[in-house]
C-alpha positions as CSV (number, residue, x, y, z in Angstrom):
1,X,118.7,130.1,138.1
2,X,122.0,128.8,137.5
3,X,122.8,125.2,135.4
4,X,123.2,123.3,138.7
5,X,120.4,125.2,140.4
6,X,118.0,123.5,137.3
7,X,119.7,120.3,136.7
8,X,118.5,120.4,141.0
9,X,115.4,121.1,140.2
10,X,115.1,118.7,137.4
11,X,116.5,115.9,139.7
12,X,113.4,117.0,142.0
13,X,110.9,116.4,139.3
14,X,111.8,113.2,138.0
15,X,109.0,111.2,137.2
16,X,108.6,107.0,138.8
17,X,107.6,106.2,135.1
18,X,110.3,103.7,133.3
19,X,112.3,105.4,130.3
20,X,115.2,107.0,128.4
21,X,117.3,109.8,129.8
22,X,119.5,111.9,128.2
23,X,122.5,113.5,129.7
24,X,124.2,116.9,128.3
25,X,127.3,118.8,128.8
26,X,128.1,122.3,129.3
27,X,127.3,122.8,125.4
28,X,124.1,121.0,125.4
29,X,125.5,117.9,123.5
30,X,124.1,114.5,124.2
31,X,127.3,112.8,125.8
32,X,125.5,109.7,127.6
33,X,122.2,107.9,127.0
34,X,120.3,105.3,129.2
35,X,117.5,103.8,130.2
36,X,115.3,103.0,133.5
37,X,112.7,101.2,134.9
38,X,112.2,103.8,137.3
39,X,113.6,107.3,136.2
40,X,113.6,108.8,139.2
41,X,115.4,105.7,140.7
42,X,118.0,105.4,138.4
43,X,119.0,109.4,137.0
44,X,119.2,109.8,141.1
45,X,121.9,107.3,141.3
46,X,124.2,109.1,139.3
47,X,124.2,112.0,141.4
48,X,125.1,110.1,145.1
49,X,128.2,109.6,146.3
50,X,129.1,105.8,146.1
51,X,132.4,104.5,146.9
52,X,131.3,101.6,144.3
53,X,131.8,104.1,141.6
54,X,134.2,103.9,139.1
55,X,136.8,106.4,138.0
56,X,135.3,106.3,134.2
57,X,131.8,107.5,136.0
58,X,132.8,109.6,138.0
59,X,134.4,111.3,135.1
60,X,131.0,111.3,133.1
61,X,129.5,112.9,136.4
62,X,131.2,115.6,136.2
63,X,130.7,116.4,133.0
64,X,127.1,116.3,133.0
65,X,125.0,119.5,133.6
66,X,122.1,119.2,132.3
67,X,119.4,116.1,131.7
68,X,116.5,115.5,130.0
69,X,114.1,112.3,129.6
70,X,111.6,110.9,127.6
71,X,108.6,109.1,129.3
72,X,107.1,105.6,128.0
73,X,104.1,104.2,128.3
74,X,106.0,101.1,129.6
75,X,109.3,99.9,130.9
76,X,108.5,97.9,127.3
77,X,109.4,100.9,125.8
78,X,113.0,101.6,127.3
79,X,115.2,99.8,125.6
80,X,114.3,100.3,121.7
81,X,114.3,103.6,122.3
82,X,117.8,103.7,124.2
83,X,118.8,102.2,121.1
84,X,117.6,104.3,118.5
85,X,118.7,107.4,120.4
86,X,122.3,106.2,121.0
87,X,122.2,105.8,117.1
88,X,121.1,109.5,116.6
89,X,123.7,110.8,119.1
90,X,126.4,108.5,119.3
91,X,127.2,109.7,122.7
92,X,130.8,109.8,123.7
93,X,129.9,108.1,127.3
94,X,128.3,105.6,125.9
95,X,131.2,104.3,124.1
96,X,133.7,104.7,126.8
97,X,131.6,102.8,129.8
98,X,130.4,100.2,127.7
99,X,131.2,97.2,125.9
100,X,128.4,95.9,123.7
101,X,128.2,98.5,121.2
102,X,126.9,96.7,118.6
103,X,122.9,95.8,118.4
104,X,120.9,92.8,118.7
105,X,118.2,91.8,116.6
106,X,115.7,88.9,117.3
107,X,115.2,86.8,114.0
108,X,112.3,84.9,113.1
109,X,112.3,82.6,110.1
110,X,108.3,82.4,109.9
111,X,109.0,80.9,106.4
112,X,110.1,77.6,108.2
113,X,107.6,74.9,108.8
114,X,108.8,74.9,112.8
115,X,110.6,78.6,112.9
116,X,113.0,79.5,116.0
117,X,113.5,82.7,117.9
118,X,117.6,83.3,117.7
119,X,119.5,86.9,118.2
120,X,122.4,88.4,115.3
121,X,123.7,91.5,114.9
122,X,123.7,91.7,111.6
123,X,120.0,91.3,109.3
124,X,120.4,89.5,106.5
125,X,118.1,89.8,103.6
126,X,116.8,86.3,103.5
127,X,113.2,86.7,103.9
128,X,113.1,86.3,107.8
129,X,111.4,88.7,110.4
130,X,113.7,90.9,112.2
131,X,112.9,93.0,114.4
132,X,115.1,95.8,116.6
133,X,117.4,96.8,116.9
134,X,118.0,96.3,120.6
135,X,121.0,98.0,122.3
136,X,121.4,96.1,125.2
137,X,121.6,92.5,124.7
138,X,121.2,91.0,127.8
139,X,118.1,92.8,128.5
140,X,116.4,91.7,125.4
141,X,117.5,87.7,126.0
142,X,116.6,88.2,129.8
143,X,112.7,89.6,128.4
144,X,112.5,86.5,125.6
145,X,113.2,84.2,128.7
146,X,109.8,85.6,130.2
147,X,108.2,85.8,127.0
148,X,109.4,81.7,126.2
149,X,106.6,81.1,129.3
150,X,103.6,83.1,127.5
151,X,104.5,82.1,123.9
152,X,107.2,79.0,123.7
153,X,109.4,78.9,120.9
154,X,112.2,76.9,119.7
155,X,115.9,78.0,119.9
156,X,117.2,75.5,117.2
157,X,115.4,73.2,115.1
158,X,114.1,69.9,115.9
159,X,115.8,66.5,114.9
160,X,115.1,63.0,115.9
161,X,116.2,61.8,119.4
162,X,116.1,65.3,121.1
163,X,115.2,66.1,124.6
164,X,112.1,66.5,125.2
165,X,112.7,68.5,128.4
166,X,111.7,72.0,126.9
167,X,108.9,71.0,126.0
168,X,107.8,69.7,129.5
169,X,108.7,72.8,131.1
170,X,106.4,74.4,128.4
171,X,109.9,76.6,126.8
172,X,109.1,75.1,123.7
173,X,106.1,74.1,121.7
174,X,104.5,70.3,122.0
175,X,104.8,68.7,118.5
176,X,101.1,67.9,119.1
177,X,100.0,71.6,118.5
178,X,100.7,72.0,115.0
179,X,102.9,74.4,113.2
180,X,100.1,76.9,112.0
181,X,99.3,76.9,116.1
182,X,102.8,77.5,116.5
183,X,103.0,80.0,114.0
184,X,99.9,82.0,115.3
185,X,101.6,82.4,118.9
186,X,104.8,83.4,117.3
187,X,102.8,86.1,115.3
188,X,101.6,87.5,118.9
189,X,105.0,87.1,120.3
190,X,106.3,89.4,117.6
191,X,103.1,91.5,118.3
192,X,104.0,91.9,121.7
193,X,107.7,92.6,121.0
194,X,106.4,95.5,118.8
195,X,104.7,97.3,121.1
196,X,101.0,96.1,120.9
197,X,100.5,94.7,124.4
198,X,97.8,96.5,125.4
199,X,95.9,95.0,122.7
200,X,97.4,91.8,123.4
201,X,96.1,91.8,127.2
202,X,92.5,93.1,126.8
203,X,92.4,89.9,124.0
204,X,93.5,87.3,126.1
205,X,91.6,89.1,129.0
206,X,88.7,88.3,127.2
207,X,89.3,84.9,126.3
208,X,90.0,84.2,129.7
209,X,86.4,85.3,130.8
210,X,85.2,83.4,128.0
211,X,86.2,80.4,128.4
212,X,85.3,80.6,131.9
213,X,81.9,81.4,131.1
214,X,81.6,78.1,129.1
215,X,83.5,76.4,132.1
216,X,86.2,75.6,130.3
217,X,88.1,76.3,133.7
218,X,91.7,74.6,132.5
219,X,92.2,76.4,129.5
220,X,90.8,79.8,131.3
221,X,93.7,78.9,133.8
222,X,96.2,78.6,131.4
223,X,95.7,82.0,129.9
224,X,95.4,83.7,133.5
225,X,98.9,81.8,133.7
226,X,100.1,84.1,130.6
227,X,98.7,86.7,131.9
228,X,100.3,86.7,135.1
229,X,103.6,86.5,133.0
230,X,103.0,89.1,130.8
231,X,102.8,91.3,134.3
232,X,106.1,89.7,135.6
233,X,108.0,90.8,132.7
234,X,106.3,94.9,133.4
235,X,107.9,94.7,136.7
236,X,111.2,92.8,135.6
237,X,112.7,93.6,132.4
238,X,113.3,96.5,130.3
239,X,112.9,95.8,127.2
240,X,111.8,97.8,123.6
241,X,109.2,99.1,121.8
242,X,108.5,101.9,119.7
243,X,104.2,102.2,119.1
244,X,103.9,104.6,122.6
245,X,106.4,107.0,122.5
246,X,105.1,110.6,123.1
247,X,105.9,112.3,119.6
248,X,105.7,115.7,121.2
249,X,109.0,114.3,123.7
250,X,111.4,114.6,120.4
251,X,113.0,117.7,120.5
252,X,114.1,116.8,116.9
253,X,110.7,116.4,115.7
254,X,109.5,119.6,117.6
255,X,112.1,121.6,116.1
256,X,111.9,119.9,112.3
257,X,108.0,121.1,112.2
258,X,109.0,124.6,113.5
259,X,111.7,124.7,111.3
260,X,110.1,124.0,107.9
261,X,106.8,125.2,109.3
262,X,105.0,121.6,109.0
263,X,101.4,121.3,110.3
264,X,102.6,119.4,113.0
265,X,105.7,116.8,114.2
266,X,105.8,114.3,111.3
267,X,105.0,111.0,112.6
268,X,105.6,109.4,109.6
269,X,109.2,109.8,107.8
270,X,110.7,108.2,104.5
271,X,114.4,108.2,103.7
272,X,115.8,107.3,100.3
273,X,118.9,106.5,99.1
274,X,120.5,104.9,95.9
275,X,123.7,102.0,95.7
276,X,125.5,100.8,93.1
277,X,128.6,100.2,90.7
278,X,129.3,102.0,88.0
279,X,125.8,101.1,87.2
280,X,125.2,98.2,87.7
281,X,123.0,96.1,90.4
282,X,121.2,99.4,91.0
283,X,119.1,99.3,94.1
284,X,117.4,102.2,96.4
285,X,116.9,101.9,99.7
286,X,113.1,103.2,101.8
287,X,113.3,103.2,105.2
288,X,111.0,104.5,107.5
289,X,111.2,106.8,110.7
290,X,107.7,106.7,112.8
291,X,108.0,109.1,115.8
292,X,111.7,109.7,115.0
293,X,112.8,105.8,115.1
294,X,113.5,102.9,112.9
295,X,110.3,101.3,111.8
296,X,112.0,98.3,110.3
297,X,108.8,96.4,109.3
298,X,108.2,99.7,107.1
299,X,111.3,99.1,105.3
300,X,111.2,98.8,101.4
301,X,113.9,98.2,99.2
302,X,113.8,98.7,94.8
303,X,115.9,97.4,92.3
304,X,115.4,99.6,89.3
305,X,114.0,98.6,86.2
306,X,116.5,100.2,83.9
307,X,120.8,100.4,85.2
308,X,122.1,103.6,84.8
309,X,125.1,104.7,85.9
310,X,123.2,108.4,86.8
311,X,121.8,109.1,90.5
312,X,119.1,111.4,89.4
313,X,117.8,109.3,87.1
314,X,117.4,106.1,89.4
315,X,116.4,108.6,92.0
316,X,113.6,109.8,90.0
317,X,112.3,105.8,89.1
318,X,112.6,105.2,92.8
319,X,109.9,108.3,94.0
320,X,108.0,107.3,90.6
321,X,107.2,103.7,92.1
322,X,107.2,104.9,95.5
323,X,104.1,107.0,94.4
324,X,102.4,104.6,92.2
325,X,98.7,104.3,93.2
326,X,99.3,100.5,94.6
327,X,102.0,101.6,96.5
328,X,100.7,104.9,97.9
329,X,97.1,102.5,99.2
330,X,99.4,100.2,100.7
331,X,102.3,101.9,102.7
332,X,100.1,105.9,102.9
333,X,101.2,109.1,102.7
334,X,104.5,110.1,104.1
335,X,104.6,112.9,106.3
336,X,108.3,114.1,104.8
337,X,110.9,112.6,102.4
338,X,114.4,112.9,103.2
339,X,116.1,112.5,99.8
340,X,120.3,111.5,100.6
341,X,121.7,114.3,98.3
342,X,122.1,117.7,97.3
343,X,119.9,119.8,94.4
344,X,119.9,117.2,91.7
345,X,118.5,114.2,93.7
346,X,116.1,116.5,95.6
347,X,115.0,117.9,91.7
348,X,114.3,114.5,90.3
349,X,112.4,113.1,93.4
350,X,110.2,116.5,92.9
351,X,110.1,116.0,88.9
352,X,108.8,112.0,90.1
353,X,105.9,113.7,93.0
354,X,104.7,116.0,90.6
355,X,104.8,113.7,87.3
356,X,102.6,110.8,89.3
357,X,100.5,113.5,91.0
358,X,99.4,114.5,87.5
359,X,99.4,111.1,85.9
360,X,96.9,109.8,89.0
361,X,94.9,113.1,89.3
362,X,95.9,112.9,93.3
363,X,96.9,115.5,95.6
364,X,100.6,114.6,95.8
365,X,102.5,117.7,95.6
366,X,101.4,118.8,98.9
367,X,103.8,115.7,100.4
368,X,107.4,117.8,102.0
369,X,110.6,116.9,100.2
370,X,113.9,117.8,101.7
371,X,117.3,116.8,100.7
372,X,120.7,116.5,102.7
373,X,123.7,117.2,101.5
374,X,126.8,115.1,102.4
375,X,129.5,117.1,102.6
376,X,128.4,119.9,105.1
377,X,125.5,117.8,106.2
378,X,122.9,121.1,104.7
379,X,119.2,120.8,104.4
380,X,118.2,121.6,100.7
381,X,114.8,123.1,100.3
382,X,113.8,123.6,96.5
383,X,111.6,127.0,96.4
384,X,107.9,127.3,96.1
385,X,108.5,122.8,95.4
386,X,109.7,121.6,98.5
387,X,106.3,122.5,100.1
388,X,108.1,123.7,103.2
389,X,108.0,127.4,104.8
390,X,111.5,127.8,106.2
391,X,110.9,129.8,109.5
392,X,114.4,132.1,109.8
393,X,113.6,133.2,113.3
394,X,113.9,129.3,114.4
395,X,117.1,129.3,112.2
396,X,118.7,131.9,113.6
397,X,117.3,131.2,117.3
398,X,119.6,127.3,116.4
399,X,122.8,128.7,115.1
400,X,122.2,128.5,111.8
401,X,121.8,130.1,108.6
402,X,120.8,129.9,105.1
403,X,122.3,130.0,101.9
404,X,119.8,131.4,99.1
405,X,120.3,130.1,95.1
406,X,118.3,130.7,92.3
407,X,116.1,127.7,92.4
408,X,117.2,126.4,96.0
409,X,117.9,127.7,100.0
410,X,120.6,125.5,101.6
411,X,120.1,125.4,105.4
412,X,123.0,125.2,107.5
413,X,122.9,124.0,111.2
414,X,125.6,123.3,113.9
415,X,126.0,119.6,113.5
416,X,125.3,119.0,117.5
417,X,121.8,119.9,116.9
418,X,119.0,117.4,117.6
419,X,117.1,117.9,114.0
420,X,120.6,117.7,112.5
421,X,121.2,114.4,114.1
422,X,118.0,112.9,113.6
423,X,118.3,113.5,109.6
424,X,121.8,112.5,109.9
425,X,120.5,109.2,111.1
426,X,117.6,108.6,109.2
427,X,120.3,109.6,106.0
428,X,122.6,106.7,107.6
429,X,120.0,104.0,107.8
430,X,119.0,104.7,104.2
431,X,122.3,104.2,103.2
432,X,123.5,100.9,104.9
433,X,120.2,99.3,103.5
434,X,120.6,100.2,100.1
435,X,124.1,99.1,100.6
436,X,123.0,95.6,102.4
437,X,120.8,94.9,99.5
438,X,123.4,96.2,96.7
439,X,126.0,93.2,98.4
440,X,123.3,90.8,98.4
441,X,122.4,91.2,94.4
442,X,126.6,91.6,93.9
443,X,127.0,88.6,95.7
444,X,124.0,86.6,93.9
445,X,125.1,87.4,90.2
446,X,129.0,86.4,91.4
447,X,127.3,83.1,92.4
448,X,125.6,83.1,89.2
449,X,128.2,84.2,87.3
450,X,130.4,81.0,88.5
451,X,127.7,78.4,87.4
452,X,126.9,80.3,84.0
453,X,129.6,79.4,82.7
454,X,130.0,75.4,82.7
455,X,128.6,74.1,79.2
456,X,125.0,71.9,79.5
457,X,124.0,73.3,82.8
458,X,120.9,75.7,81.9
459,X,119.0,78.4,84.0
460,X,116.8,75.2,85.5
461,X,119.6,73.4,86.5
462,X,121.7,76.2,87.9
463,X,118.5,77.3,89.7
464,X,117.5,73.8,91.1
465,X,121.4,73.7,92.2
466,X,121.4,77.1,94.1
467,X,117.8,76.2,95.9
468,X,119.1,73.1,97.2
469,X,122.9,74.0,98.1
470,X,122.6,78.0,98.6
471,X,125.8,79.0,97.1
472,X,128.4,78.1,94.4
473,X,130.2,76.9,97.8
474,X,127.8,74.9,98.4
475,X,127.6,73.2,95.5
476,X,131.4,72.7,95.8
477,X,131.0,70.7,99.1
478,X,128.3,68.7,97.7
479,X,129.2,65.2,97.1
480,X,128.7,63.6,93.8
481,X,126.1,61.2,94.6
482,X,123.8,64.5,96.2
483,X,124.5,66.3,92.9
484,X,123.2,63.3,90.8
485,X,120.2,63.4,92.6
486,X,119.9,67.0,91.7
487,X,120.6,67.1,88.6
488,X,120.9,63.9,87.4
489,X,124.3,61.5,86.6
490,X,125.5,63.5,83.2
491,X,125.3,67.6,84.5
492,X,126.9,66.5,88.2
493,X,129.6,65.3,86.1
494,X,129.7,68.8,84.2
495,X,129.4,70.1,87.6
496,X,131.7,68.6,89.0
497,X,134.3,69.0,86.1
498,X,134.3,72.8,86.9
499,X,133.7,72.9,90.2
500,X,135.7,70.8,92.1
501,X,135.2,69.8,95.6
502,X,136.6,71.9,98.1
């Protein structure tokens, strides 16, 4: 059967279910990635002559010959996992047809006494909930416009004299409910937004018959109301999620367990990576794959206990604490480790799994540690340690081949592979959060740095002043009369001796 004979036949037995498809060129590389409501529908489209085409898809037509898709459990699914895949691939298409390349994340503050629901592209780490990322933007604010009708939130905070007509169209809480009521539908909205509305249904399902049972018929009406929206937003919007994707789907996954000869696709994996300079404000980065995407919420981050200007060293405290007994009961058991680096990072995460495993008696060693290797993007397997069996039929049926050392086998793979761009991306996440949260202590002890050194003002002072201003910045914009009330009369003179106003 010829490429266009199957990509026919694959056209024939597209499924109505909503999610991601992926098209291929001529050498099997991803080169576009999208998402659907209806796959069928929408792959279909592509393929039917439209004078309201444009030249750039035609183009992208043409160049496709093979497609594949992944199934979701809901059109919830379709748009986290457009956004994690274009991530992995970084499809050329992609980039050339569109123009919101960047992703969204929603941000919830639930810190705040009244938190609001707002969207940025860049997380900070401030202690808020984020959650994505989200690819296309004006799906996910078109979904949190359905969602504002099941679980109203606020867009901006609250000040005397507002309107109050978002509140009587039931967009935004009533100020008689409360913040912890607030707070508890924000928890479901977030729920929902990470996959669990099944579970959020069958709940208010049965409170519905509940209270209609104790004939509490307005409040049984209300949640049939949600209800009702909840289905809306199935038939509308696509939108994201990440707990129903069908593990067996990733033909990374499938080939990473054949590969190293895993028991089975891990579900579960852990990336680590370590940022500083020249030693100092030494951080490591966890981030956490489940079913080959960003699990954000998983995320941990470490500042080391000891600076050293040495990778292995702060590599090994990172897996040591990572494997503490607290740790392991709280986050589990990792189904692999991607260390970001070559022998020496991979030996001291091992030296750390084997060090704890005999300190706590547990059955650590059998956990998989790989490393990759910058430069020619290798797998590193440590022999008889890494707790992987390297399978050199699957090797050679990829394209690749290995390179055998005393201690270690370097895997090599054609850097269009999907296990190849998986760990490339999972490497790439744990390395812009270790770097996010190395820039955030930089910045802190610059900040610091600044107040330390004007005479009289002690480590209570400077702290009350960064609390209440945020920043050495903001401390120069303060007025006299708010830094007196800080700090009293004679240190917001100091204060303002040094600092002048900007």
């Amino acid at each position: 059967m010829s490429m266009n004979a199957r990509l026919a036949q694959k056209l024939h037995d597209l499924p109505r279910s909503p999610g991601v498809y992926l098209h291929k060129d001529a050498s099997g590389e991803v080169i576009y990635v999208g998402k659907a409501a209806v796959l069928r529908n929408r792959v279909r489209q592509y393929f039917q002559v439209s004078r309201l085409r444009d030249a750039k898809t035609d183009a992208l037509v043409a160049d496709i010959t093979d497609t594949d898709w992944i199934e979701t459990e809901s059109e919830v699914d379709a748009l986290f996992l457009e956004s994690e895949l274009i991530k992995r691939y970084k499809p050329r298409w992609n980039i050339l047809l569109r123009d919101d390349t960047a992703s969204s994340y929603v941000r919830i503050d639930m810190k705040n006494e009244w938190p609001t629901v707002t969207y940025t592209r860049t997380p900070a780490d401030d202690g808020a909930e984020y959650i994505g990322p989200f690819y296309s933007t004006s799906a996910l604010r078109k979904a949190l416009r359905v969602l504002r009708r099941v679980y109203p939130y606020l867009t901006k905070q609250r000040r005397p004299g507002d309107s109050r007509l978002e509140e009587d169209l039931g967009l935004s809480p009533k100020r008689s409910l409360g913040s912890a009521a607030y707070k508890r539908d924000l928890r479901n909205l977030m729920r929902y937004i990470r996959g669990q509305r099944p579970r959020l249904v069958q709940e208010m399902t049965r409170e519905m018959k509940q209270l209609a049972a104790d004939q509490q018929f307005e409040q049984a009406a209300v949640v049939r109301n949600k209800l009702r929206a909840l289905d809306e937003l199935q038939r509308r919007v696509m939108f994201g999620d990440k707990e129903f994707l069908a593990i067996s789907s990733d033909q990374a996954l499938m080939d990473l367990a054949e590969l190293l000869g895993l028991p089975g696709p891990p579900r579960r994996i852990e990336g680590y990576d370590i940022s500083h300079m020249s030693g100092t404000n030494v951080v490591a980065s966890m981030v956490v794959f489940t079913n080959g995407v960003s699990n954000r919420s998983e995320y941990r981050k470490f500042k080391t206990k000891k600076e050293h200007n040495n990778d292995f060293f702060n590599m090994h405290e990172t897996i040591s604490r990572r494997l503490t007994q607290k740790n392991t009961n709280a986050w589990g058991i990792p189904d692999l480790m991607l260390i970001d680096g070559g022998k020496g990072q991979l030996d001291a995460a091992l030296r750390a799994r084997d060090e704890q495993a005999a300190t706590q008696q547990r059955s650590y060693q059998g956990i998989p540690f790989i490393g990759i290797a910058k430069k020619e993007e290798q797998i590193v397997i440590a022999h008889d340690r890494s707790q992987v069996q390297l399978n050199k039929q699957k090797l050679q049926h990829m394209g690749g081949y290995e390179v055998v050392t005393h201690d270690f086998t370097l895997v090599n793979l054609p850097h269009t592979t999907h296990l190849i761009k998986l760990l490339q991306r999972i490497r790439d996440e744990s390395h812009r959060f270790a770097v996010s949260y190395h820039t955030v202590l930089k910045r802190q002890r610059a900040t610091q740095g600044a107040l330390e050194e004007i005479p009289g003002i002690g480590p209570k002072s400077r702290q009350e002043l960064l609390r209440r201003f945020g920043s050495v910045r903001g401390v120069r914009r303060a007025s006299l009369e708010d830094l007196i009330a800080v700090v009293g009369a004679k240190r917001a003179a100091l204060v303002r001796q040094h600092l002048p106003p900007l």
